[in-house]
N, C-alpha and C positions, 0 to 999 in steps of 0.2 A: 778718227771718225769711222773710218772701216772696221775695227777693233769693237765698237759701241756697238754696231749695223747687227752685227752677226747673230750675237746671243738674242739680240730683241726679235729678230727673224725665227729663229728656233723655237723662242717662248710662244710667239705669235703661232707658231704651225704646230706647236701642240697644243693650242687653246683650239681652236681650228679641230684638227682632230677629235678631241673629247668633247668638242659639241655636236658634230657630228654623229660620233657614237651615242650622246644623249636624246640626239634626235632621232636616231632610229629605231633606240630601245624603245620611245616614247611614239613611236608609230607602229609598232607591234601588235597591240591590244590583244593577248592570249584570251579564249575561252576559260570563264570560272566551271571548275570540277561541278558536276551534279551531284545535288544530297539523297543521301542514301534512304531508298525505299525501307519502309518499317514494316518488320518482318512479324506476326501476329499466328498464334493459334487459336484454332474454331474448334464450334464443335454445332455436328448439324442436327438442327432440333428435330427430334422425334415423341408422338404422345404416346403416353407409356399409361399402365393402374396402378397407381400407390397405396401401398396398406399403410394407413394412418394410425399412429397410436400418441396417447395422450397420458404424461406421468400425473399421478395423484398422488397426494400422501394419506396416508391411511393408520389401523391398527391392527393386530391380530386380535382374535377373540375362539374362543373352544366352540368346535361343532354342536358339542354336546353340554351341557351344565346342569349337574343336580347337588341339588342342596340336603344333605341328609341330615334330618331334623328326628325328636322322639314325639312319638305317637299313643305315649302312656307315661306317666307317671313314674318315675322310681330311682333307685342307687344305681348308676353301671358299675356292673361287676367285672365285666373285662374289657379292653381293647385289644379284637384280634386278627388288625394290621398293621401295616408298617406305610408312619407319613410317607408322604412321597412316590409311595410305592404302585405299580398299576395292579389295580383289583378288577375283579369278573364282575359280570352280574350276576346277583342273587349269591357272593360271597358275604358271610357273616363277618360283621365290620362291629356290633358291639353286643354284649350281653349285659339287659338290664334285669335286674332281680324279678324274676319269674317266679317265686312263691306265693304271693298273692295273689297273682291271675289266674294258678291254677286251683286258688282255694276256691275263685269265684266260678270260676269254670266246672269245680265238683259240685257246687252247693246249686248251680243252674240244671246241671243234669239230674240231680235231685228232683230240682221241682218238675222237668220234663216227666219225670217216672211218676210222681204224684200227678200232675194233670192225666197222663197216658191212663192209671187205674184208675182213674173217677171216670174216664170217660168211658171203657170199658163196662162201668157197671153200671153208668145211666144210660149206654146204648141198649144195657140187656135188661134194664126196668121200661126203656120204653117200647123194646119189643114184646115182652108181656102185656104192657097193657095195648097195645094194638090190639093182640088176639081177642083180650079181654073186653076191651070198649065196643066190639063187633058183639060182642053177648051182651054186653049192658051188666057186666061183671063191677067196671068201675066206672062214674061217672066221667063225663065227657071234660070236661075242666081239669081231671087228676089225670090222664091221656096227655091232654097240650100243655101239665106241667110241667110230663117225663119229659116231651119231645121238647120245652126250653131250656131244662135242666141240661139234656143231651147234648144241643146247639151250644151251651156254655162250657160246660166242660170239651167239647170239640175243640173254643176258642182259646180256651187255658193250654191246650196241648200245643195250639199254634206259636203262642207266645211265648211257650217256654222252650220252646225250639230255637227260636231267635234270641230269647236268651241267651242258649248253651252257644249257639253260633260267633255270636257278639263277645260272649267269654271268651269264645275260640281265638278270635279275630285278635282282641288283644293280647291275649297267653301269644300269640305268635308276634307283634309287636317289640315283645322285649327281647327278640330279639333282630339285632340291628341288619337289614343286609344291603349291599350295594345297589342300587337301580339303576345303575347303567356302569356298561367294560370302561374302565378309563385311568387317570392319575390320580390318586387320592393327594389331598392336601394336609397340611397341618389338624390335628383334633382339637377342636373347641373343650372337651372336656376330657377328664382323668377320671382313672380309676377311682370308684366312689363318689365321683358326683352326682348332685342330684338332680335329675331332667324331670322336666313337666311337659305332657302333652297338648298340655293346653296353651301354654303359651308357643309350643313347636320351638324349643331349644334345638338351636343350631348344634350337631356333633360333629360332622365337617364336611366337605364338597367336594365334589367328584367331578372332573373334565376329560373329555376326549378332545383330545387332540393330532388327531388323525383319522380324516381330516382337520383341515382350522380353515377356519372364517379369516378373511380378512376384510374389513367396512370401512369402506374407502369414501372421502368426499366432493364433489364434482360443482363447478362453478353452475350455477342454472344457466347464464349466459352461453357457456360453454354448450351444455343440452339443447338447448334452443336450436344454437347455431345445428349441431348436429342433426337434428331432426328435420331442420329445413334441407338440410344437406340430401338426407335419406330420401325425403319425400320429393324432392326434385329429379330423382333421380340421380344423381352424380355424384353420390357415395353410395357405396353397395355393402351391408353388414355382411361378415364369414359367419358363414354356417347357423341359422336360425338360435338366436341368444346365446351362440356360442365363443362369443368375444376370450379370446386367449389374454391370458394373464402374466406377468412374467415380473417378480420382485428383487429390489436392489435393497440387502438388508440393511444395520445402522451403521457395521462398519462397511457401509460402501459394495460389500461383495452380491455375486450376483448368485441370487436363488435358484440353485440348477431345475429347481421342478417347477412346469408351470401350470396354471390353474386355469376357469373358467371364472368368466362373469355370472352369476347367476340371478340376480337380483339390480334390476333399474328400479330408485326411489321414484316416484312419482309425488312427491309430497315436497316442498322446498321449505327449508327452514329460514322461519324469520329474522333470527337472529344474526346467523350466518350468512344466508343467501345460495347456501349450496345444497344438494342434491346427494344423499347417502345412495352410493354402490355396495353392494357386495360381492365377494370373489371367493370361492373354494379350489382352497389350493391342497391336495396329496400332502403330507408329512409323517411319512413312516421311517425316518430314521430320528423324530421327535427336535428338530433342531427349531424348529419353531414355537416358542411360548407365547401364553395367554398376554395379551396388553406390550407385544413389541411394535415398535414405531416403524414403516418399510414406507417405500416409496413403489408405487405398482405404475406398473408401463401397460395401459389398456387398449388390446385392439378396437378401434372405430370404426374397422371397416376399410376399403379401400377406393380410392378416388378415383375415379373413370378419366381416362382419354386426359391427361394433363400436362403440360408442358413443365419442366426440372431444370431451372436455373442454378449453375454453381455459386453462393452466396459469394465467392468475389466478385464474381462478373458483373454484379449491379449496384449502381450508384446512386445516391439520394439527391436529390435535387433541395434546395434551402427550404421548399413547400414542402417537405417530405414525400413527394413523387418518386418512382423507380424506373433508373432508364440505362438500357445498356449499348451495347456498340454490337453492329451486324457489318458483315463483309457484303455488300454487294453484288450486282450481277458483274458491274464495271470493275471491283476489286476495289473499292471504294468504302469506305466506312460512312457507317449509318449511325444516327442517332435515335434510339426508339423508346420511346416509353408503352412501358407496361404495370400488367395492377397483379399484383403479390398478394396471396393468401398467407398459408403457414411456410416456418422455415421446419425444413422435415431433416433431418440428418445432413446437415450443411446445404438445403439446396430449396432455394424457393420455388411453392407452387404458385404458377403463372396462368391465371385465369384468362388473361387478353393483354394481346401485342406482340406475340408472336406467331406464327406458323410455321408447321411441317415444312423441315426439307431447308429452311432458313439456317446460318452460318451464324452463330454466338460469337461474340470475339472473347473466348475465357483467360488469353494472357497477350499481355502486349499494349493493353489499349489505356493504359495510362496517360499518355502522352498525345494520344489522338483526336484526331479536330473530326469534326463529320465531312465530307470529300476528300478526306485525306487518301491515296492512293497507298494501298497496301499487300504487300506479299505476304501469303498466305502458307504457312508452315505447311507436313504433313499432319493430315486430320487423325485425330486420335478417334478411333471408334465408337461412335455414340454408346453412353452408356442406356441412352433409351429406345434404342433405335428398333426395338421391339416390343409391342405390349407385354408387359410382366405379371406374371399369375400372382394371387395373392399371397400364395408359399413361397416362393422363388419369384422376389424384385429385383431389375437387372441391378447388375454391380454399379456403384456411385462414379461419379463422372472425376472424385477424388485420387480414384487409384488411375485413372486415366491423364494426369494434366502432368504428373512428373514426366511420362514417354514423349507429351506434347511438345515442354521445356528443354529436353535433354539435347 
């Protein structure tokens, strides 16, 4: 019996103990860890002027174009250029057989020398009989013959002066010359072919291209909006119609020279619905041809006093509303909607819903509720935080968010 007692005593006094301990772990009650504040970068809005520009696509077209056609009749005897080649103005480009026009040409001066002596000798019969009709030498009737006789051969002199002129005019005709400095193209005709002036046989076309056109075309939608923009004041055009141009060719590169707008269409096509521009752009090293396809970047001017959203920082709502996250005064995240114009170089303009001096939450705020309490990174330096001239716009808020993150 004693033997039995003992172990059950022992078993007893450590059940005893371990409930003990279970009961006092279980009176403990630790404190749960607190969740860690979310740590956010800002960025504190300031209104800046944005120069706006609007890509179009477009074509090139020559500054200059003339079409050298013949102006007389005949064989060409030479061609003396070279296709492709740039010609002067007023270089001879072709010679058409000039033996006829100068037969016509001798045979016209001819009859100037025959009118010139008749008139000569009916001026000096009707000065005789002046003197003489004052005597009553010749009847008054044989007097106002001389002086119609006169008045007509005066008129034969006129007309064969224009004759010999008109001979002239085409004697120089056959031969061909440039009417304007430029690229000559391929010749419509060869040596010995035969041109009519009357129909204006095409011999071939001359372009300057340097300057080039380029004629671009613009949504009217688009024009609208701009001009309500202008007249409202809160876009402001550079420089009186002098919109800078700047072209991305077809393979993609960018056209080191830039150009001017020079030409707003005022006319909208029905077909299309767009608005023909035109742009002159410099090309003296000739890399631009007649009929290439570019895409032109055109200044619109610059938007006054705007607020620049980093296109992460705003979110869509299923309405298609824009709404981003602000840091509060409390440190607090805020919910805010605003109304979005254009996205301009990654960064929407922001017409209303925010103000000056306010804290953007531009990384971080994935996760965030609105009251959510927030630590607030070091601020990366507004990239608006000064109005920017329309030459020099501050630097993008892009090259700022990697120092924000780091």
């Amino acid at each position: 019996m004693p033997s039995t007692t003992l172990p059950r005593r022992r078993s007893l006094a450590a059940g005893a103990a371990l409930a003990a301990l279970l009961l006092t772990a279980c009176g403990s009650d630790p404190k749960p860890a607190a969740p860690a504040v979310p740590e956010v970068s800002v960025l504190t809005m300031r209104p800046s002027n944005v120069p706006l520009n609007i890509e179009l696509p477009g074509r090139t077209s020559p500054f200059l174009l003339a079409e050298v056609r013949a102006r007389v009749d005949g064989i060409v005897q030479e061609r003396r250029f070279v296709e492709g080649a740039d010609v002067r103005k007023g270089q001879q480009l072709y010679l058409i057989d000039p033996a006829p026009y100068r037969t016509v040409l001798a045979s016209a001066e001819a009859q100037l020398q025959r009118a010139q002596a008749t008139l000569r000798s009916n001026a000096a019969l009707l000065n005789r009989n002046r003197v003489l009709v004052r005597e009553n030498a010749v009847s008054k009737q044989e007097f106002e013959n001389a002086e119609a006789a006169q008045l007509e051969a005066a008129a034969e002199v006129a007309a064969a002066k224009a004759a010999v002129e008109s001979a002239r005019i085409n004697l120089g005709y056959t031969s061909v010359t440039a009417p304007i400095t430029g690229r000559s193209s391929v010749s419509a005709v060869t040596q010995g072919a035969y041109v009519q002036g009357g129909s204006a046989t095409l011999l071939t076309t001359i372009q300057q291209i340097d300057p080039m056109y380029v004629d671009l075309q613009q949504s009217s939608v688009e024009g609208l909006a701009l001009r309500r923009e202008i007249a409202s004041g809160r876009l402001r055009v550079d420089g009186n119609n002098a919109a800078k141009v700047t072209l991305r060719l077809e393979d993609g590169s960018t056209y080191t020279r830039t150009g001017t707008l020079e030409y707003n269409g005022v006319t909208v096509d029905q077909a299309t619905g767009s608005v023909t521009l035109r742009a002159r752009i410099p090309n003296p090293d000739n890399l631009l041809l007649p009929g290439m396809f570019v895409r032109a970047s055109v200044s619109q001017g610059v938007r006054q006093d705007v607020m620049r959203v980093p296109a992460p920082a705003v979110t869509r709502t299923p309405q298609g509303g824009a709404t981003v996250m602000l840091v509060g005064p409390d440190n607090k995240a805020v919910l805010r909607t605003i109304q979005t114009e254009a996205l301009v170089d990654g960064h929407w303009l922001v017409s209303e819903g925010l103000k000056e001096g306010e804290r953007l939450i531009v990384s971080g705020a994935q996760k965030l509720r609105a009251g959510t309490v927030v630590k607030v990174r070091a601020a990366a330096a507004p990239e608006n935080a000064a109005p920017a001239s329309p030459a020099a716009p501050a630097a993008t808020a892009a090259a700022a968010l990697p120092k924000q993150q780091g």
